[in-house]
Backbone bond lengths (Angstrom), bond angles and torsions (degrees), N, CA, C in turn:
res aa  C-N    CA-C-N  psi(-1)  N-CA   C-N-CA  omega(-1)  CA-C   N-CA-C  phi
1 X - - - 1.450 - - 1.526 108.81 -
2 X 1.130 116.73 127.74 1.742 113.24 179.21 1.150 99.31 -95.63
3 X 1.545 109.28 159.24 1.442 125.05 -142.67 1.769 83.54 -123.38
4 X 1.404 99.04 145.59 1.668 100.49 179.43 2.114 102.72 -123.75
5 X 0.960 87.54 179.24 1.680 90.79 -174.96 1.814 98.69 -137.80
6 X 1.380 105.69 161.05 1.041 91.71 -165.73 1.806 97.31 -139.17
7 X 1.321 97.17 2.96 1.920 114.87 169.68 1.238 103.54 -134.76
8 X 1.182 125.55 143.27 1.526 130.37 146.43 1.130 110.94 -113.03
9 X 1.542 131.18 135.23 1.233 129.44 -168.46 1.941 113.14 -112.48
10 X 1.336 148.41 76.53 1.044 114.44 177.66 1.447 115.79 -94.69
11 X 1.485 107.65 147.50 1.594 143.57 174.14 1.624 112.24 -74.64
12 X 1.049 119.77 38.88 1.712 116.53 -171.45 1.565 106.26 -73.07
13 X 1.299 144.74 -34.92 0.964 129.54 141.31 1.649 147.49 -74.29
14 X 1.656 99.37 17.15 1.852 101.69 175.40 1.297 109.19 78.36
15 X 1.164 141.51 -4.91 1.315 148.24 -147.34 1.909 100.41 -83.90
16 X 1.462 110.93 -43.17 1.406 123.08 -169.22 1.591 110.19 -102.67
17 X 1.315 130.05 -10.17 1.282 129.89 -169.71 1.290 96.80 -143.28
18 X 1.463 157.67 151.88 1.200 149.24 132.22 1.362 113.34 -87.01
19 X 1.509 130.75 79.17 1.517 146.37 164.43 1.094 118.23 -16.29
20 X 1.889 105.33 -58.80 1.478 103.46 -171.79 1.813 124.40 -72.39
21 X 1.610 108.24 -19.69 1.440 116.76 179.46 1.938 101.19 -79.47
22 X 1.506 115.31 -49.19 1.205 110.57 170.42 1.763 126.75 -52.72
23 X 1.362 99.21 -35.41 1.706 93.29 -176.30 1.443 100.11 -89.14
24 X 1.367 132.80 -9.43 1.541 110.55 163.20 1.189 114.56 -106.47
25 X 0.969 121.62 21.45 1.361 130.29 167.24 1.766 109.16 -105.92
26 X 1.058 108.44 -17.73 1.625 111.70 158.39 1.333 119.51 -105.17
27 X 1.469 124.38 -2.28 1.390 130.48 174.32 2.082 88.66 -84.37
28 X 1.048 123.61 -32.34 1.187 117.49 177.59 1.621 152.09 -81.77
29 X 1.517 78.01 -15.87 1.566 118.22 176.88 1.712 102.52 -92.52
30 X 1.587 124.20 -33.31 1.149 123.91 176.02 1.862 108.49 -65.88
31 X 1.599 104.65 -68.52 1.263 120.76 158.19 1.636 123.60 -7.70
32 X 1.693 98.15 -60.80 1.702 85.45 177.66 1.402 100.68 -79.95
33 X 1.201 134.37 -50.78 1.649 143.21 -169.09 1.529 102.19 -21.67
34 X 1.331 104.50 -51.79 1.734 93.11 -161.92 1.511 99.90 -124.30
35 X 1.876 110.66 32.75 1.335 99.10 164.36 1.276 116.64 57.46
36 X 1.272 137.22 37.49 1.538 137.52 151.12 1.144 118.20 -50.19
37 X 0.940 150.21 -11.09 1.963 146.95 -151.14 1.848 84.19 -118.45
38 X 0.999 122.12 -35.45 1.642 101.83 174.88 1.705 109.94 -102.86
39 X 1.246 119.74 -4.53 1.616 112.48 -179.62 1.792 103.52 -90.34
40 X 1.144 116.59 -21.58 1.804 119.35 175.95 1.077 91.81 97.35
């Protein structure tokens, strides 16, 4: 069954999401996950 939407929301000014705290805050959460800081 395909799924429909019935808003699309874009954030072009940051105003509704803050991107930059979320994507390093998941660049960091990845980081420990699979132990990067001891594989190089």
């Amino acid at each position: 069954m395909k799924k429909s939407y019935r808003h699309l929301f874009f954030d072009l000014d940051r105003t509704l999401w803050d991107f930059d705290t979320s994507a390093t805050e998941a660049f960091h959460k990845i980081y420990s996950k699979f132990d990067l800081k001891n594989k190089g």
